[in-house]
Structure formats: structure tokens, C-alpha cells
Backbone as a ProteinNet text record, in pm:
[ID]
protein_1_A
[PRIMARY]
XXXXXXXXXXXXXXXXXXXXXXXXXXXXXXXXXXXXXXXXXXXXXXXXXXXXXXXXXXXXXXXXXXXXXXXXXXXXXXXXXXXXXXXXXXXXXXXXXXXXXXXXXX
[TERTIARY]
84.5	0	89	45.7	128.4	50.2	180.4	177.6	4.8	24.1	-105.8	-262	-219.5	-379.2	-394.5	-293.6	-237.7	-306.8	-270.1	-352.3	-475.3	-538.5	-647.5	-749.9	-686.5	-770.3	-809.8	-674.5	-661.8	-779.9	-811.6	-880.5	-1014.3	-1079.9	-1165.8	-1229.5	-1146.9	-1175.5	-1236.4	-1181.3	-1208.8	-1379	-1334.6	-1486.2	-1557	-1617.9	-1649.9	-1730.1	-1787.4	-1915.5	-1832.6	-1686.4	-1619.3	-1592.9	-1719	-1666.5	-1534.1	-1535.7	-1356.7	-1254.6	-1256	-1185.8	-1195	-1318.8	-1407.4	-1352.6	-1325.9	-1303	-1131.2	-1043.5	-914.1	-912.4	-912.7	-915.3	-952.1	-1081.9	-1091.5	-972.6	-939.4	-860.2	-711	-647.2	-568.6	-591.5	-685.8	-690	-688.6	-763.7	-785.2	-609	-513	-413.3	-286	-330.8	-238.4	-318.8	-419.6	-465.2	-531.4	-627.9	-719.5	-843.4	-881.8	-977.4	-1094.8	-1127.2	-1274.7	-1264.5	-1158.6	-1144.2	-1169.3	-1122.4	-1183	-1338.4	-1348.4	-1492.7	-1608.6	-1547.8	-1624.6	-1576.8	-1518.9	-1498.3	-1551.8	-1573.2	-1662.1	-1806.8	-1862.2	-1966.7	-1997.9	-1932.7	-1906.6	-1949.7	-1826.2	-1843.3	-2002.4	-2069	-2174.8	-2254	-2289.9	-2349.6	-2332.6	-2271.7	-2217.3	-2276.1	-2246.7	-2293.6	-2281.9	-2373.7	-2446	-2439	-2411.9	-2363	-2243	-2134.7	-1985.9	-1994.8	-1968.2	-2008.1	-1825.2	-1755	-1616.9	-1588.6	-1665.1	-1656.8	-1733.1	-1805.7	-1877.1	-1772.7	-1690.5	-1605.6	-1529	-1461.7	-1304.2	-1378.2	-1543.7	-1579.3	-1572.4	-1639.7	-1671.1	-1533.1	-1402.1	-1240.2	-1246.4	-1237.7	-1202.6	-1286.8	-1415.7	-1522.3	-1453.7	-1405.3	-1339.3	-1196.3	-1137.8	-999.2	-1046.7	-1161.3	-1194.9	-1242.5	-1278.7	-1325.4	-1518.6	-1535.6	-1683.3	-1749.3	-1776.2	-1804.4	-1941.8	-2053	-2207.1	-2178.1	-2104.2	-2126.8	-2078.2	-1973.8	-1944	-2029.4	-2079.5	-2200.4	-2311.7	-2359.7	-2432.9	-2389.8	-2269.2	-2199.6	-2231.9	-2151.4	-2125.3	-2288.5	-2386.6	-2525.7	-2580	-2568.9	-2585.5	-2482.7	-2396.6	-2284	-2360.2	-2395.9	-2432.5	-2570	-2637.3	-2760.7	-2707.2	-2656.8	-2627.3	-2580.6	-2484.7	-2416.2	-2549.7	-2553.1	-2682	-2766.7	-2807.2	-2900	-2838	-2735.7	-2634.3	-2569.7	-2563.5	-2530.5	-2385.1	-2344.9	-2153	-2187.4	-2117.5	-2094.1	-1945.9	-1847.3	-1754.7	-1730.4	-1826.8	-1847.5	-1935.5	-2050.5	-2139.5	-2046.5	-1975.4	-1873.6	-1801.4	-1708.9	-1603.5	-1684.7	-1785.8	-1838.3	-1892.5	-1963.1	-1984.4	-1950.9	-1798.8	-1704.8	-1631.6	-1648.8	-1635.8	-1728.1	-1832.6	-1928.3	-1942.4	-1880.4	-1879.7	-1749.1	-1634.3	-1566.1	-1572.6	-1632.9	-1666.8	-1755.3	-1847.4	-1920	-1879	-1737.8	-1637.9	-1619.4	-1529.4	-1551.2	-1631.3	-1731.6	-1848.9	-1859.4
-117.9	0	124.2	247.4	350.7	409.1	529.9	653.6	692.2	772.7	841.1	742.6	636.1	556.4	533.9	517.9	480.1	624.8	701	863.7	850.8	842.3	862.8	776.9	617.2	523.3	547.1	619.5	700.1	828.6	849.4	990.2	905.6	843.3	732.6	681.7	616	585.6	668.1	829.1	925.3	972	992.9	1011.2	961.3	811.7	802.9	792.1	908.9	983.5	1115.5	1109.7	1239.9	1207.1	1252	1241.7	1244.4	1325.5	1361.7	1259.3	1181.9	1083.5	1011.4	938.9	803	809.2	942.9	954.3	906.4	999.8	924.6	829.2	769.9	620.8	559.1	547.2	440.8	475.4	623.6	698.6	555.4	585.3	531.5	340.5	323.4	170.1	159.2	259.5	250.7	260.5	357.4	418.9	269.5	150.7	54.4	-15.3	-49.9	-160.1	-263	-216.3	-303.3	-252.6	-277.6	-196.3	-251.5	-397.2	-453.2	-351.5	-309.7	-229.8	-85.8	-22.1	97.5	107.4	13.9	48.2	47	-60	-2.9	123.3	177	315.8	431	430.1	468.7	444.1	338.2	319.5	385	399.6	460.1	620	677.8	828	861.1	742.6	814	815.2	686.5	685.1	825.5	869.6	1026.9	1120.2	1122.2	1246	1170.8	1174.3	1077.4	1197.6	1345.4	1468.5	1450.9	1357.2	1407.9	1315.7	1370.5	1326.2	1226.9	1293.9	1237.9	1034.8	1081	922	812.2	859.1	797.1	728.8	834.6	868.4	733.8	751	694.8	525.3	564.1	388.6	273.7	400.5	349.6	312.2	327.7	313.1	177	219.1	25.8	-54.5	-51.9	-145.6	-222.6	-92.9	-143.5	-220.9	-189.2	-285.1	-340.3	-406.2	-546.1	-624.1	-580.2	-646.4	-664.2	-515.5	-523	-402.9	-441.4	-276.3	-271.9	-344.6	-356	-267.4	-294.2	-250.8	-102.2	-99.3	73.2	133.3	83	166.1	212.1	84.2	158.5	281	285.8	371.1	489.2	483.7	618	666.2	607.5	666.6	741	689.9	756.9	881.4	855.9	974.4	1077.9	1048.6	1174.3	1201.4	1137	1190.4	1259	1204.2	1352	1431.4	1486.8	1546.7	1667.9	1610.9	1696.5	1773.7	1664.3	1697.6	1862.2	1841.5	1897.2	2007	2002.8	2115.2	2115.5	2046.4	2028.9	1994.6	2067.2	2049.6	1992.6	2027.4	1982.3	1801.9	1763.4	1587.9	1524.6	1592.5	1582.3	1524.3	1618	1627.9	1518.3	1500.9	1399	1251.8	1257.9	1098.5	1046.7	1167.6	1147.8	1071.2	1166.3	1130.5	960.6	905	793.3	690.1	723.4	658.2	608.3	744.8	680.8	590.5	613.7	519.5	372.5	341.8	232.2	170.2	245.9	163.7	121.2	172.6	180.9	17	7.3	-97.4	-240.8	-217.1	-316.7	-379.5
0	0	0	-125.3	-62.7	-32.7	25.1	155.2	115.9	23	0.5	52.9	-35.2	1	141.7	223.9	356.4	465.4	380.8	443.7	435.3	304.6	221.2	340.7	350.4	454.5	594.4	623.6	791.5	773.9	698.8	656.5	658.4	563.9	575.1	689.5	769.3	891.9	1006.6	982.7	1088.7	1010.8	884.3	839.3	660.1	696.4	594.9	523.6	513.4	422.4	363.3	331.5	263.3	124.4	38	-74.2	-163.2	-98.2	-164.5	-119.3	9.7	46.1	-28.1	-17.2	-134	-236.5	-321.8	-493.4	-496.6	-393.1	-405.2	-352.5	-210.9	-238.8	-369.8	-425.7	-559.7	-689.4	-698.8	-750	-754.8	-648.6	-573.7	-601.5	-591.8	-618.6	-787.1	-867.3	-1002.1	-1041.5	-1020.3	-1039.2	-1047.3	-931.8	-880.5	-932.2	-1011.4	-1105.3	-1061.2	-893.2	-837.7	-875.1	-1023.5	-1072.1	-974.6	-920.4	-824.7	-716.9	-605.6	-473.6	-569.5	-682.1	-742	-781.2	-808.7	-820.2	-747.6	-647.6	-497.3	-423.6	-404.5	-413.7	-462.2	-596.3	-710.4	-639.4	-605.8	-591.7	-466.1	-368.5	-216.7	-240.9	-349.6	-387.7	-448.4	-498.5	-583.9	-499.9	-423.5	-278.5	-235.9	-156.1	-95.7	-187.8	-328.9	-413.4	-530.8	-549.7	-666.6	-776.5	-761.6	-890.5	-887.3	-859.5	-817	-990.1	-1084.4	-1258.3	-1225.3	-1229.1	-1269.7	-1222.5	-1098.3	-1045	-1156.8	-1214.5	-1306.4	-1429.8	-1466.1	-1588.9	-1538.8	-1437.1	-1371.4	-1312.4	-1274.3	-1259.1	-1401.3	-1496.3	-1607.7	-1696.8	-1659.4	-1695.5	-1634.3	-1484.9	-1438.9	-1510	-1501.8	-1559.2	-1696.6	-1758.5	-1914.8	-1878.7	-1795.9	-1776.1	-1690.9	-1696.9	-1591.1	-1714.3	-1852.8	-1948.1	-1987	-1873.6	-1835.1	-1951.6	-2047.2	-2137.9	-2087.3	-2075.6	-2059.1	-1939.2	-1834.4	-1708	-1707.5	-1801.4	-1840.1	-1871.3	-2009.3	-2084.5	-2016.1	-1908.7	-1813.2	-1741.2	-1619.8	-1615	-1617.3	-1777.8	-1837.5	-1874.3	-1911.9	-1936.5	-1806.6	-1673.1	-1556.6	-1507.2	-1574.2	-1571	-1678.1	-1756.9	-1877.2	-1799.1	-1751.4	-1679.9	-1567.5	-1466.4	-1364.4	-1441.5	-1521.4	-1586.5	-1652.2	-1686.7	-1748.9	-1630	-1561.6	-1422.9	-1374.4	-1341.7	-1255	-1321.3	-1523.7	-1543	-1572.9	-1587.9	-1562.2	-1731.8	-1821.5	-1939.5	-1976.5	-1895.6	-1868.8	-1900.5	-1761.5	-1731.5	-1853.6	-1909.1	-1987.8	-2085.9	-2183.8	-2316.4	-2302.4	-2141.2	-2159	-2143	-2078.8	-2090.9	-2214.1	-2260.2	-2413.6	-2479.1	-2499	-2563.7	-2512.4	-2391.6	-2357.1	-2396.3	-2400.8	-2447.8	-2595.7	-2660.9	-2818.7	-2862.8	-2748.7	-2744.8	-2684.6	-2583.1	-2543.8	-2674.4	-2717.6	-2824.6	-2925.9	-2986.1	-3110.8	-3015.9	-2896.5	-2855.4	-2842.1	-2827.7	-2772.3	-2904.7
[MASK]
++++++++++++++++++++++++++++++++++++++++++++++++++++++++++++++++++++++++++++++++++++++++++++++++++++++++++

């Protein structure tokens, strides 16, 4: 385990309903290539703030290097719906744009 996730968990522990913790931890597991522990993470952050769009983006990555595109595509479609919901044109554009790549995929 490194330093950071090692913080990130100590941080976790004191309070874990902090979105922002939730997102690096899975961050942190996605980053070291435990895409299953990232995406429960992911799932933790949306739990917490189900508008936080990016967690969507970065769940819908592991999903694809787990070999899961169905489970992306879902994903990323709930990512473009908060996204929208919420107004973030930003998250909207880049999942999009993930989306038409996963499907080039599928």
C-alpha cells in the first residue's frame, strides 16, 4: 500500500461519508490496477454524491480494464444523466465522448 492511500484510509476511517476521500481512495486503487477495490470506491463516492459526474467517468475506466463494457455503458449513461442533471458540461462532453468510445468498442 502507498503513503497516500495509507492517508487517504486514515482519513476514511475518521470520516467516511467524505466524498472527496471516497473519490481518491478508488482513485488510488484505479491508479495501482485493483480496478474490483476501485470500483467499490466509485460506488461509495456516488453513494455520498451521486452529482460528483467524474466518479462515473473513472468507474466506467475500471469497468473497461476489468473487461466489463455492458457494465461501463451503463456507467457512463448515468454519468451523462447527472451530468446533465447537474449542469456540468464539462463531465457531460467527456463521458460522451467515452461513451462513443466504449461503443467503437463493444
Amino acid at each position: 500500500m502507498n503513503d497516500r492511500l495509507a492517508k487517504l484510509l486514515s482519513l476514511f476511517a475518521a470520516d467516511p461519508d467524505d466524498t472527496f476521500v471516497l473519490y481518491g481512495i478508488a482513485q488510488e486503487h484505479a491508479k495501482a490496477g485493483n480496478h474490483d477495490k476501485a470500483v467499490e470506491f466509485y460506488d461509495l463516492t456516488l453513494a455520498s454524491d451521486p452529482a460528483y459526474c467524474y466518479a462515473y467517468f473513472h468507474k466506467a475506466q475500471s469497468q473497461r480494464a476489468m473487461g466489463d463494457l455492458p457494465a461501463a455503458l451503463q456507467t457512463v449513461a448515468a454519468g451523462i444523466k447527472a451530468a446533465r442533471d447537474a449542469g456540468d458540461t464539462k463531465a457531460f462532453n467527456e463521458l460522451s465522448g467515452l461513451q462513443t468510445e466504449l461503443e467503437a468498442g463493444a
